[in-house]
PyMOL commands that place a pseudoatom at each C-alpha (Angstrom):
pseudoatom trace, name=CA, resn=UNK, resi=1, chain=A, elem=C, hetatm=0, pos=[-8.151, 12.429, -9.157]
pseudoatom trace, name=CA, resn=UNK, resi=2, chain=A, elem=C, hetatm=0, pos=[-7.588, 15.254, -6.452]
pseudoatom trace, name=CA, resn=UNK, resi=3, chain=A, elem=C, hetatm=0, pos=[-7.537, 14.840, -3.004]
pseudoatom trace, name=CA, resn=UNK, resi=4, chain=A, elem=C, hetatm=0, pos=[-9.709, 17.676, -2.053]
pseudoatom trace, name=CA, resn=UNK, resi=5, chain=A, elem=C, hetatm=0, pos=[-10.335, 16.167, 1.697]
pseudoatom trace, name=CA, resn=UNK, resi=6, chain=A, elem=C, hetatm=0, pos=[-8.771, 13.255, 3.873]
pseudoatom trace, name=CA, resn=UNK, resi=7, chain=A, elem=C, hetatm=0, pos=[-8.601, 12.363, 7.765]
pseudoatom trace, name=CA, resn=UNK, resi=8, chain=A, elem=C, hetatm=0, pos=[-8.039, 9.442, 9.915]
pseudoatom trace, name=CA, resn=UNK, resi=9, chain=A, elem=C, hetatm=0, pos=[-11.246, 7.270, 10.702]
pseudoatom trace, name=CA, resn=UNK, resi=10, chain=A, elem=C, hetatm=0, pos=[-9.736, 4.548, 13.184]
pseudoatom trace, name=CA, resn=UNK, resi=11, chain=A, elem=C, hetatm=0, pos=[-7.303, 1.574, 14.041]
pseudoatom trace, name=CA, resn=UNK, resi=12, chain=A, elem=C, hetatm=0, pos=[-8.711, -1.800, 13.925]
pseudoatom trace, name=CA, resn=UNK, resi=13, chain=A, elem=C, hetatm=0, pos=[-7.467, -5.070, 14.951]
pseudoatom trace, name=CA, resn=UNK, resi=14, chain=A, elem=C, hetatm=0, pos=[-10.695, -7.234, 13.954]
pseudoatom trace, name=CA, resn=UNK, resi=15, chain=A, elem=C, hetatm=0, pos=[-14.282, -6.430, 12.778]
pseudoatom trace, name=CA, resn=UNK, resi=16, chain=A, elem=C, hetatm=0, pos=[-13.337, -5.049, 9.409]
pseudoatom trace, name=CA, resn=UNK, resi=17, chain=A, elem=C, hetatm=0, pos=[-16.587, -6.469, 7.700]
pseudoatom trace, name=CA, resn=UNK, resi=18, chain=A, elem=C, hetatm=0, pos=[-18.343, -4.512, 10.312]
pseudoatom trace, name=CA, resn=UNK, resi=19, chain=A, elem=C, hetatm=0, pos=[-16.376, -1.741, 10.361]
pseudoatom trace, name=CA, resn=UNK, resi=20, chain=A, elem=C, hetatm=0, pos=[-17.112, -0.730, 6.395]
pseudoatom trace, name=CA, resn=UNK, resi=21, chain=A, elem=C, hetatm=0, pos=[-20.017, -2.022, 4.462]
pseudoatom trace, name=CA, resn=UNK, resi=22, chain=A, elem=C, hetatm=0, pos=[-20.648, 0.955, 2.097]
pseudoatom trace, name=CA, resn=UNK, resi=23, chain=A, elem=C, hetatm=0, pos=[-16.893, 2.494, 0.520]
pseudoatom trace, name=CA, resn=UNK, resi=24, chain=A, elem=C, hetatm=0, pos=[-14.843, 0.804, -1.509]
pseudoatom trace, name=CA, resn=UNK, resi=25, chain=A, elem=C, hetatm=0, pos=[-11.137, 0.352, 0.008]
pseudoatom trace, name=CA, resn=UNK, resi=26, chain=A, elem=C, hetatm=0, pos=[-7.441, 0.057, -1.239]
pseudoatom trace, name=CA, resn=UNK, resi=27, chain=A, elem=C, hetatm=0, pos=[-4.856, -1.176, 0.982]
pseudoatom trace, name=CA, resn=UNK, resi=28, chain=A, elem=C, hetatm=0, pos=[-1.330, -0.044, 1.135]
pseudoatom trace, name=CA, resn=UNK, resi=29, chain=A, elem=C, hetatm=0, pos=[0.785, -2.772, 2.220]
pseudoatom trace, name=CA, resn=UNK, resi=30, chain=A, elem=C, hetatm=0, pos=[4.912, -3.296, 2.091]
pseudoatom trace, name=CA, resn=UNK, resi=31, chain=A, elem=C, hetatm=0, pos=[8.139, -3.541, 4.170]
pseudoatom trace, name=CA, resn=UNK, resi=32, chain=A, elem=C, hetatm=0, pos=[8.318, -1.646, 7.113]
pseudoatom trace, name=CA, resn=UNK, resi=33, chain=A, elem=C, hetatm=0, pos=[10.619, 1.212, 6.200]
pseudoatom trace, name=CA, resn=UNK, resi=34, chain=A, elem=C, hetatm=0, pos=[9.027, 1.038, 2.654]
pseudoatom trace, name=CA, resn=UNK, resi=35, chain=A, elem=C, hetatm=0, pos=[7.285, 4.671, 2.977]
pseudoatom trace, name=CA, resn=UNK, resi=36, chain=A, elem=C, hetatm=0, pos=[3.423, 4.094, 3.373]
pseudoatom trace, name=CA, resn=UNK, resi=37, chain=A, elem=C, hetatm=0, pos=[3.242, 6.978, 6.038]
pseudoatom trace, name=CA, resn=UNK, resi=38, chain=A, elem=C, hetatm=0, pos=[5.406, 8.945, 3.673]
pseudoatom trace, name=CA, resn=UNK, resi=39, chain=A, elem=C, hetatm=0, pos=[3.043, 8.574, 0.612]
pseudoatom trace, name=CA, resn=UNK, resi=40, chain=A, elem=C, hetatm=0, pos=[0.033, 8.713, 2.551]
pseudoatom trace, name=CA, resn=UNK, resi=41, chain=A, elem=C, hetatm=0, pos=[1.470, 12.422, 3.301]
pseudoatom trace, name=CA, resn=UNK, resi=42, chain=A, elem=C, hetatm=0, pos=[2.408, 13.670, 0.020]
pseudoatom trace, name=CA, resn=UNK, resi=43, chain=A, elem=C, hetatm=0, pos=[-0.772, 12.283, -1.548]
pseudoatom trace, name=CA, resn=UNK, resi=44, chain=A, elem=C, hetatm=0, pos=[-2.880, 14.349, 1.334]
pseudoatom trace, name=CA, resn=UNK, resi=45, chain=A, elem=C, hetatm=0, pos=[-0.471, 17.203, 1.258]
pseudoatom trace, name=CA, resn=UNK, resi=46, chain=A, elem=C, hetatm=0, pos=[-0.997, 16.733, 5.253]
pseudoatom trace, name=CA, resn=UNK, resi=47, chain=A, elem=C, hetatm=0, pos=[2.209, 16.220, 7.233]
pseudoatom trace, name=CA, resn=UNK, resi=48, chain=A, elem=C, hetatm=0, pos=[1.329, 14.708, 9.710]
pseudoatom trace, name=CA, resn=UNK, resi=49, chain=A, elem=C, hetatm=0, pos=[-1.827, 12.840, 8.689]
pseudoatom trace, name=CA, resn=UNK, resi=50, chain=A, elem=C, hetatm=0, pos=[-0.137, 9.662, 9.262]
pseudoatom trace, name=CA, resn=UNK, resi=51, chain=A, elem=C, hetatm=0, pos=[2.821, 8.784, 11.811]
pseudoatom trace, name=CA, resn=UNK, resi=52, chain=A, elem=C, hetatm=0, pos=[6.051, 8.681, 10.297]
pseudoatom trace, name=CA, resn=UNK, resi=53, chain=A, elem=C, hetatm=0, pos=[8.319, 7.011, 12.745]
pseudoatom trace, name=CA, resn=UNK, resi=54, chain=A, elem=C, hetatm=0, pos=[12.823, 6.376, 11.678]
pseudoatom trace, name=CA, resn=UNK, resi=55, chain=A, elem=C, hetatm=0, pos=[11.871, 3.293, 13.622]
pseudoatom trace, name=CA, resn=UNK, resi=56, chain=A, elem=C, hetatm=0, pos=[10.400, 0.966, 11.220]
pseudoatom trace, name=CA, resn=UNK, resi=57, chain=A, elem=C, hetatm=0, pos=[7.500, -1.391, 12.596]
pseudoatom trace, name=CA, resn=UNK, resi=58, chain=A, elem=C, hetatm=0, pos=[5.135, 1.225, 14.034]
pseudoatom trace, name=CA, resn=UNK, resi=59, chain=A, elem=C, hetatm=0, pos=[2.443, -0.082, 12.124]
pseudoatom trace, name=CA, resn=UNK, resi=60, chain=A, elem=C, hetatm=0, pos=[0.480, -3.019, 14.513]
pseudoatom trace, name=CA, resn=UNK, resi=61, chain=A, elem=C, hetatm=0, pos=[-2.401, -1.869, 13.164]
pseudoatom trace, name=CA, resn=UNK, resi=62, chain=A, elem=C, hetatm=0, pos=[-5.175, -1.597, 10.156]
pseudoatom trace, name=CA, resn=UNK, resi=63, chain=A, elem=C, hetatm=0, pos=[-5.398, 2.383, 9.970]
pseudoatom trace, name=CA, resn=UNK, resi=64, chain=A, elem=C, hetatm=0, pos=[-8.301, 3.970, 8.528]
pseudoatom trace, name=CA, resn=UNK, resi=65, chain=A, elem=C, hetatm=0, pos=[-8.056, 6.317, 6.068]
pseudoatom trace, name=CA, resn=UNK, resi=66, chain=A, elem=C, hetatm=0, pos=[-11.070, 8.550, 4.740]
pseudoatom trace, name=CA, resn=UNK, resi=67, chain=A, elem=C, hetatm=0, pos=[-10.446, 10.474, 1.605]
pseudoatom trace, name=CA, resn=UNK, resi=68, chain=A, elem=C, hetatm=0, pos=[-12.268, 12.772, -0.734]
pseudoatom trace, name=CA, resn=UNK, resi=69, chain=A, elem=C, hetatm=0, pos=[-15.673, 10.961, 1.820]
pseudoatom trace, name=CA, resn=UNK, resi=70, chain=A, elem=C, hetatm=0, pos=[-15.439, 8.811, -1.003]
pseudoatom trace, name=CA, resn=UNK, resi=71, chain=A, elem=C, hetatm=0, pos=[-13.179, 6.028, -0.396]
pseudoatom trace, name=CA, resn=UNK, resi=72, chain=A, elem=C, hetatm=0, pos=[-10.953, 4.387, 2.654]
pseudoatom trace, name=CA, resn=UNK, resi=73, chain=A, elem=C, hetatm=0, pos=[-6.979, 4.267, 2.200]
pseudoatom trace, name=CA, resn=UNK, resi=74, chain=A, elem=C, hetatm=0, pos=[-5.935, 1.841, 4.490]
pseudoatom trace, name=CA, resn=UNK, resi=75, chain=A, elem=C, hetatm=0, pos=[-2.622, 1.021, 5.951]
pseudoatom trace, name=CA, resn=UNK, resi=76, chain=A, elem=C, hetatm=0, pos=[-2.044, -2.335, 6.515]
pseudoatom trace, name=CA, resn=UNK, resi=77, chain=A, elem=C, hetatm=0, pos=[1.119, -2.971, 9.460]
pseudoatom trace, name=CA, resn=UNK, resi=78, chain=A, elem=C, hetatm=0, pos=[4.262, -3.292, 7.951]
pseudoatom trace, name=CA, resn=UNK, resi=79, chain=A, elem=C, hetatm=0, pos=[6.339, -6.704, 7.767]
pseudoatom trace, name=CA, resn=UNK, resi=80, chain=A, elem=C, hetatm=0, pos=[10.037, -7.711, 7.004]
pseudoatom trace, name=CA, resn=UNK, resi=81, chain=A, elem=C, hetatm=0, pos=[10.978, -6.035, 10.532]
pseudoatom trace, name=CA, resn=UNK, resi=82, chain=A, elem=C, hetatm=0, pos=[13.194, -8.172, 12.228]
pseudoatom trace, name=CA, resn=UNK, resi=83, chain=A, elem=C, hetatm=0, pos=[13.692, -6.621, 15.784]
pseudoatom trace, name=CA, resn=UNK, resi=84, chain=A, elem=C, hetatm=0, pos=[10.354, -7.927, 17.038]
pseudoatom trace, name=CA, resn=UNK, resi=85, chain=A, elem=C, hetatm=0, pos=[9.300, -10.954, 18.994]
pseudoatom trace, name=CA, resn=UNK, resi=86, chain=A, elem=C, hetatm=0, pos=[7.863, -13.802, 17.288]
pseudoatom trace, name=CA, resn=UNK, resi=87, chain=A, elem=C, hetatm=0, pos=[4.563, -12.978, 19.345]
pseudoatom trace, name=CA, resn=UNK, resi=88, chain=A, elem=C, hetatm=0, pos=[4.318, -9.830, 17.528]
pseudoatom trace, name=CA, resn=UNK, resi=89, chain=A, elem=C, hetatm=0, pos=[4.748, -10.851, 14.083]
pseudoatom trace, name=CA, resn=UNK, resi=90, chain=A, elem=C, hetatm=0, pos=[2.115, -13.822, 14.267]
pseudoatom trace, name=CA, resn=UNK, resi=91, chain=A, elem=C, hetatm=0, pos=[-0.220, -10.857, 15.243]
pseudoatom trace, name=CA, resn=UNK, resi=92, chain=A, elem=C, hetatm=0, pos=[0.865, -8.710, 12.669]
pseudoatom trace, name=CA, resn=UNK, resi=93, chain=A, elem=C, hetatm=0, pos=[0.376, -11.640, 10.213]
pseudoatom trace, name=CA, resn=UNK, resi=94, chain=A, elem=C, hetatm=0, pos=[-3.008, -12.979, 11.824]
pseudoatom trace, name=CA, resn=UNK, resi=95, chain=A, elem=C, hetatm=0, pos=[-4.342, -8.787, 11.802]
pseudoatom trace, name=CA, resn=UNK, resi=96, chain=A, elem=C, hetatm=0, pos=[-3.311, -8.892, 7.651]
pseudoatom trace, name=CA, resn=UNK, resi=97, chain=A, elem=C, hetatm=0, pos=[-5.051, -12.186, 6.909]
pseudoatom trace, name=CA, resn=UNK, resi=98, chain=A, elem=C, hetatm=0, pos=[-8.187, -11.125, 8.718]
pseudoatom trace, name=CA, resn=UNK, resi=99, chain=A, elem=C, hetatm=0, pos=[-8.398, -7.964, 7.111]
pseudoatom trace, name=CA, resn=UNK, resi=100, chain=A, elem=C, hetatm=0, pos=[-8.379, -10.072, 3.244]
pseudoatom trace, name=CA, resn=UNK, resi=101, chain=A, elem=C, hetatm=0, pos=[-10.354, -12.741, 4.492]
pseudoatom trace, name=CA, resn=UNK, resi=102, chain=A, elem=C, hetatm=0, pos=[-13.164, -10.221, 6.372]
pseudoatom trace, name=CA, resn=UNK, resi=103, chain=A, elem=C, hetatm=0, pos=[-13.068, -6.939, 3.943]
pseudoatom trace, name=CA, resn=UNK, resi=104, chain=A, elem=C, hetatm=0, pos=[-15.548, -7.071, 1.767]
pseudoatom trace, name=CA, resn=UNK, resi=105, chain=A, elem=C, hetatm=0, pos=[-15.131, -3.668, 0.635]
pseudoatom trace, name=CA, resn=UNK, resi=106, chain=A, elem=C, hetatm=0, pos=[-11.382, -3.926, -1.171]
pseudoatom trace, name=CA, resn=UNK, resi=107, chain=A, elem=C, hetatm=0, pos=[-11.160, -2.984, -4.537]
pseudoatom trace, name=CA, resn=UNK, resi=108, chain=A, elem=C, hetatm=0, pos=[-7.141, -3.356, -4.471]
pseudoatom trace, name=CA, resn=UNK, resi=109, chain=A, elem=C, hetatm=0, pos=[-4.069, -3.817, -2.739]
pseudoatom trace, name=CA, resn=UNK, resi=110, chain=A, elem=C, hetatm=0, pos=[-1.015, -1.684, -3.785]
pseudoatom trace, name=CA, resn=UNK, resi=111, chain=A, elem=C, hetatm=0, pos=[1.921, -3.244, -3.032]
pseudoatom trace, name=CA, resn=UNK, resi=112, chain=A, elem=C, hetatm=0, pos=[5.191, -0.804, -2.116]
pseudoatom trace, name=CA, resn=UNK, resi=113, chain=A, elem=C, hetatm=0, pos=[8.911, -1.806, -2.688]
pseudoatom trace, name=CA, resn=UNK, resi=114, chain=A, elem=C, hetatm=0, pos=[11.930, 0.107, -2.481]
pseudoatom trace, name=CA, resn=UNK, resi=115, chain=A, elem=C, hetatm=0, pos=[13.420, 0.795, -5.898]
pseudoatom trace, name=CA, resn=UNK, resi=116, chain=A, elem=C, hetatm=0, pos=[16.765, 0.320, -4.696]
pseudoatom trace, name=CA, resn=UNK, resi=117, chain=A, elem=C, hetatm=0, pos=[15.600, -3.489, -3.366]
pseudoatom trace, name=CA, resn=UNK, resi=118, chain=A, elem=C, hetatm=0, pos=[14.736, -6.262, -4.789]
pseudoatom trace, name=CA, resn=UNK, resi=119, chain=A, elem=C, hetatm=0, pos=[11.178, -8.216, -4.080]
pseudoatom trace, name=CA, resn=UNK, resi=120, chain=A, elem=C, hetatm=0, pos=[11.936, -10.642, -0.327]
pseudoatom trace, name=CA, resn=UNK, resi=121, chain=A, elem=C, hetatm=0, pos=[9.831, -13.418, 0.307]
pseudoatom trace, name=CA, resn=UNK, resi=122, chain=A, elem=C, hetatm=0, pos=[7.451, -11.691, 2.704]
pseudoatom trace, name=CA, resn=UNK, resi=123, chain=A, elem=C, hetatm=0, pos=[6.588, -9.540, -0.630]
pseudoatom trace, name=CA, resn=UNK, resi=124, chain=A, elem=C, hetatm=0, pos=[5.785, -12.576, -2.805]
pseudoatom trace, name=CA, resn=UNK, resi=125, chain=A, elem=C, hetatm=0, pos=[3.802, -13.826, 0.260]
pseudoatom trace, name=CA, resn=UNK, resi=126, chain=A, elem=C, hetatm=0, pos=[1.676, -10.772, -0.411]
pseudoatom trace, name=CA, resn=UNK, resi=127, chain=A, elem=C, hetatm=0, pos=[1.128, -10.842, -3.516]
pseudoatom trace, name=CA, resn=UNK, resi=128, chain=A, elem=C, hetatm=0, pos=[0.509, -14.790, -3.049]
pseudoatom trace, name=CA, resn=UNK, resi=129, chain=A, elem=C, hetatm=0, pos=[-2.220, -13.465, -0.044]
pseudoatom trace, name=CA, resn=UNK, resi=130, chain=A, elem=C, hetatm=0, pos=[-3.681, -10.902, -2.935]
pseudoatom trace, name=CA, resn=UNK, resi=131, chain=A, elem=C, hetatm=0, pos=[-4.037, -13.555, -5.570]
pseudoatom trace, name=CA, resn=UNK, resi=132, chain=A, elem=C, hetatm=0, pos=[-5.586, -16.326, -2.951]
pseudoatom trace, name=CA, resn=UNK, resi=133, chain=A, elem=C, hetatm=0, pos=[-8.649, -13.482, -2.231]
pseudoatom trace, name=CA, resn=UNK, resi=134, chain=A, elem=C, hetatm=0, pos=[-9.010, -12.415, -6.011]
pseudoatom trace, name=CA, resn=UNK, resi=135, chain=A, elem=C, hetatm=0, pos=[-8.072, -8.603, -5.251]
pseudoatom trace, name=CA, resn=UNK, resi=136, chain=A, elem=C, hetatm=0, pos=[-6.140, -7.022, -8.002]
pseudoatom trace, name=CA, resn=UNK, resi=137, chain=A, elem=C, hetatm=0, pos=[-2.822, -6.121, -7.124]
pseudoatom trace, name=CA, resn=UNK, resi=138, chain=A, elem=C, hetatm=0, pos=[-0.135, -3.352, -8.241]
pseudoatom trace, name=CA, resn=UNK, resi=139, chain=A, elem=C, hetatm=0, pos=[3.261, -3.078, -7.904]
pseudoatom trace, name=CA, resn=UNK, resi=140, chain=A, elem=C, hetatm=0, pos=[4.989, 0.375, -6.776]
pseudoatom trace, name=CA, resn=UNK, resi=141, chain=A, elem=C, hetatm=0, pos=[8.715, 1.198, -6.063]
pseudoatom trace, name=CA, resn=UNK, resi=142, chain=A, elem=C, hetatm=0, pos=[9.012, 3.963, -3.781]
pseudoatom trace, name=CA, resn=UNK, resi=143, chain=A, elem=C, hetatm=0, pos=[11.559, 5.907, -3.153]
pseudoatom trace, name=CA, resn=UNK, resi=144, chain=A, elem=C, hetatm=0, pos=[12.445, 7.261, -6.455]
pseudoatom trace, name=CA, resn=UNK, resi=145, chain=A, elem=C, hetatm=0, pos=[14.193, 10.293, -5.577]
pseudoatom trace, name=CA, resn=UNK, resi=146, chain=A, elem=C, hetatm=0, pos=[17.376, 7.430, -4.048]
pseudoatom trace, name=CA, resn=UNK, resi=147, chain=A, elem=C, hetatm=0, pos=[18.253, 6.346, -8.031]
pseudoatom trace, name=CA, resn=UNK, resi=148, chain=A, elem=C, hetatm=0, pos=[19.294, 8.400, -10.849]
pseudoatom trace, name=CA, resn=UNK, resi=149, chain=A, elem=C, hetatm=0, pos=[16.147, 9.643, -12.918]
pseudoatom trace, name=CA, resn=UNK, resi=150, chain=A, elem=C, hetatm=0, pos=[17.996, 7.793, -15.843]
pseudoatom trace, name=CA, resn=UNK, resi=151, chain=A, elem=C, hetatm=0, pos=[18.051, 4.132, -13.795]
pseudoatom trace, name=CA, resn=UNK, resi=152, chain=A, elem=C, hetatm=0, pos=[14.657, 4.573, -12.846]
pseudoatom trace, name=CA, resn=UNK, resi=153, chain=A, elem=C, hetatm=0, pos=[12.846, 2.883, -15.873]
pseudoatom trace, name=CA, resn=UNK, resi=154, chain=A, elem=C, hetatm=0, pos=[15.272, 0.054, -15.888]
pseudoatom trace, name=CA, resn=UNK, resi=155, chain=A, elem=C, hetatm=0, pos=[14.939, -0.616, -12.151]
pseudoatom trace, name=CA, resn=UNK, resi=156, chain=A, elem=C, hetatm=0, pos=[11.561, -0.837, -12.470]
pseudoatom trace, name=CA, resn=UNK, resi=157, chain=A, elem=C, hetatm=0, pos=[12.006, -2.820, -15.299]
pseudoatom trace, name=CA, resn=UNK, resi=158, chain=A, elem=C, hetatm=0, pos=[14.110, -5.210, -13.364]
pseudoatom trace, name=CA, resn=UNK, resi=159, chain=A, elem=C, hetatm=0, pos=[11.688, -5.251, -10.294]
pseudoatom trace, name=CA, resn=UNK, resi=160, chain=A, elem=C, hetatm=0, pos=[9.056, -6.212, -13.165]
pseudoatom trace, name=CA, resn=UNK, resi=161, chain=A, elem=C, hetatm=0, pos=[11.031, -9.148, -14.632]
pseudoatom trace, name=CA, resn=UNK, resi=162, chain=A, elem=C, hetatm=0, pos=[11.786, -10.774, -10.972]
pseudoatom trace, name=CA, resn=UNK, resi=163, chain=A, elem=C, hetatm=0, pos=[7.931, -10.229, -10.496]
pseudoatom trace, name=CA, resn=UNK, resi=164, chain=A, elem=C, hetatm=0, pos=[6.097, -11.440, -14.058]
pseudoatom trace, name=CA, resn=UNK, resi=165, chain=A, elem=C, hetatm=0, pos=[4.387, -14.247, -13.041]
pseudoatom trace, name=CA, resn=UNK, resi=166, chain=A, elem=C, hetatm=0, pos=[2.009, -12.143, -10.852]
pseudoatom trace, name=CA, resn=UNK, resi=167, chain=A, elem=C, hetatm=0, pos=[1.405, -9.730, -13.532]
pseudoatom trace, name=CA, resn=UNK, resi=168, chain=A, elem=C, hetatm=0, pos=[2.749, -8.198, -16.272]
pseudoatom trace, name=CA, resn=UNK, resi=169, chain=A, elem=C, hetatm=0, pos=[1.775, -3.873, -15.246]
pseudoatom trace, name=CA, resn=UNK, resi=170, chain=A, elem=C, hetatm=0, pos=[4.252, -1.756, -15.393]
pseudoatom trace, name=CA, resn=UNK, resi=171, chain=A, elem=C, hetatm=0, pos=[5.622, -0.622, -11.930]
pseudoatom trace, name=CA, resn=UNK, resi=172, chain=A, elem=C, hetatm=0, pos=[4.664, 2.981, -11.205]
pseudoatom trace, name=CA, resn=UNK, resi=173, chain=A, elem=C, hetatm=0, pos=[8.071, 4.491, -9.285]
pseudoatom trace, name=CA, resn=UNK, resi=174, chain=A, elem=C, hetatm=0, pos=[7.243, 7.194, -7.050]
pseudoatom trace, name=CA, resn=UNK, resi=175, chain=A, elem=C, hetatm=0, pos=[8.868, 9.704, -4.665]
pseudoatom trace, name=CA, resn=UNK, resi=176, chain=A, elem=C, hetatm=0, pos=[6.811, 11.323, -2.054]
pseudoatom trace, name=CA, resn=UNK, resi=177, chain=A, elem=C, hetatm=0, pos=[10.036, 13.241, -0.841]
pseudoatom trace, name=CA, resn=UNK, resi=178, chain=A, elem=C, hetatm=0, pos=[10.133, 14.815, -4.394]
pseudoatom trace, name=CA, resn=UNK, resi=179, chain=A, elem=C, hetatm=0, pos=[6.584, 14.631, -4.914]
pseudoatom trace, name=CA, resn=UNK, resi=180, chain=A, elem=C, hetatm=0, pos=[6.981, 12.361, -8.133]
pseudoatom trace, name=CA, resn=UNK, resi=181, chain=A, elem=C, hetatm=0, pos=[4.770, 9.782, -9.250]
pseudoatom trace, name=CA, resn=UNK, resi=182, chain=A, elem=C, hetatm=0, pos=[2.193, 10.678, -6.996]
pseudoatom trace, name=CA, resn=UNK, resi=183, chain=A, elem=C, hetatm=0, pos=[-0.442, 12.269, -9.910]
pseudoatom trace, name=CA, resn=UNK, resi=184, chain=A, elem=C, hetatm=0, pos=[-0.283, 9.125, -11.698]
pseudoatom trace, name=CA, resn=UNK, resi=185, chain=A, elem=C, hetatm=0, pos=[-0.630, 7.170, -8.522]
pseudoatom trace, name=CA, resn=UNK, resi=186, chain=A, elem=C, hetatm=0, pos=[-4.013, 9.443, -7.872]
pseudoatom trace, name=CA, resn=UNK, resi=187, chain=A, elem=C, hetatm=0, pos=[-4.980, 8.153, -11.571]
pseudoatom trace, name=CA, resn=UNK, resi=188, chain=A, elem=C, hetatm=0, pos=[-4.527, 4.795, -10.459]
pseudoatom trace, name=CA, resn=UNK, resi=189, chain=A, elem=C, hetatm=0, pos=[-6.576, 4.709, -7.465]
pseudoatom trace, name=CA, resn=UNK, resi=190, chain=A, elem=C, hetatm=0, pos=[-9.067, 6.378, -9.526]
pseudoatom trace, name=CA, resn=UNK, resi=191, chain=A, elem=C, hetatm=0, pos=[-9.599, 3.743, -11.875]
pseudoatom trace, name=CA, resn=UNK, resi=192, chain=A, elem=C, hetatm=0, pos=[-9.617, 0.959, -9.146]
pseudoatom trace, name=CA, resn=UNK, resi=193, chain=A, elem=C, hetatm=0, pos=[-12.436, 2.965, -7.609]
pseudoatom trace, name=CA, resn=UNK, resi=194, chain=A, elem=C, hetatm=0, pos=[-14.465, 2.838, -10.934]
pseudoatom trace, name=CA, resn=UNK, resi=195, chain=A, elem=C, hetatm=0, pos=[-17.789, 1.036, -10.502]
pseudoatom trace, name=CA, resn=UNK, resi=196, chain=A, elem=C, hetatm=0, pos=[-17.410, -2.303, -12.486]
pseudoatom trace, name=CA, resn=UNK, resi=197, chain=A, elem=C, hetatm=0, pos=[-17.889, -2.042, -15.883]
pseudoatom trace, name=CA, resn=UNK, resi=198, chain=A, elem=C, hetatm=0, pos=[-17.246, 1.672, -16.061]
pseudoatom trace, name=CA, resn=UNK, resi=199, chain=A, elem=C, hetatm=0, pos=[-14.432, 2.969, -18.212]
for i in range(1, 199): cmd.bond("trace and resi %d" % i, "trace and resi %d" % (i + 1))
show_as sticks, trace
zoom trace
């Protein structure tokens, strides 16, 4: 897949059924800090398509985005953040829920980790929130370009091992700072995208 067109649609906090009813979606969700902005960049080859902040926890809200006219990317907030008030994170958690429990237009949730880190709690929640709504779910360690090219397989191998008993892919490691990974992440999309039944 190419990315021959992308743009920001809108921020939601509720009325995601509504919202979409006719293009399939795939959700980016991770650690604050964990590079969604970032990848949503390189994989637009826009800079500034989404707001990369050094502060982690900008994301409060579902973001919108439309690619190709085909298909939303959506950025889900960011968790794991620990300088905010207990307010905000029950909103943060109560925004995620409603988007799986309302969207009924997800084809996949992609689920970012450092490579350098290994999986927290809030990550197995995720994956635990994926599995609970039936949405496929696959793993990818960002920042690639922070570990030796020749650590890189077994890192993901390791990240793979802690993770097995929520599926046994092999984690993609990307770098949107290098611009690595990122063609076979495009591939990966692609087949998620795939009408059912379609090879």
């Amino acid at each position: 897949m190419r990315i021959t067109s992308a743009k920001f649609v809108k921020s939601l906090t509720e009325g995601y059924a509504a919202f979409n009813t006719l293009l399939p979606e795939v959700a980016l969700v991770g650690k604050s800090n964990v590079g969604k902005s970032s990848l949503i960049n390189a994989l637009t080859q826009q800079n500034k398509l989404a707001k990369v902040s050094k502060n982690p926890g900008k994301t409060k809200l579902v973001n919108y985005f439309l690619l190709n006219d085909a298909f939303y990317l959506v950025d889900l907030p960011g968790y794991g953040y620990a300088n905010v008030s207990k307010e905000e994170k029950a909103q943060w958690d109560a925004r995620m829920q409603g988007y799986f429990a309302q969207s009924e237009m997800l084809r996949a949730v992609i689920l970012l980790i450092d490579i350098r880190r290994e999986p927290t709690p809030e990550d197995i929640a995720m994956l635990e929130y994926a599995h609970y709504y039936s949405v496929p779910v696959r793993i990818v360690a960002t920042k690639a370009d922070k570990v030796a090219k020749s650590k890189r397989k077994n890192a993901c191998a390791h990240m793979q091992k802690l993770l097995r008993s929520y599926g046994s892919e092999a984690i993609l490691p990307i770098s949107s700072e290098a611009k690595a990974g990122l063609d076979e992440f495009l591939d990966m999309l692609e087949a998620y995208l795939r009408p059912e039944g379609e090879a």
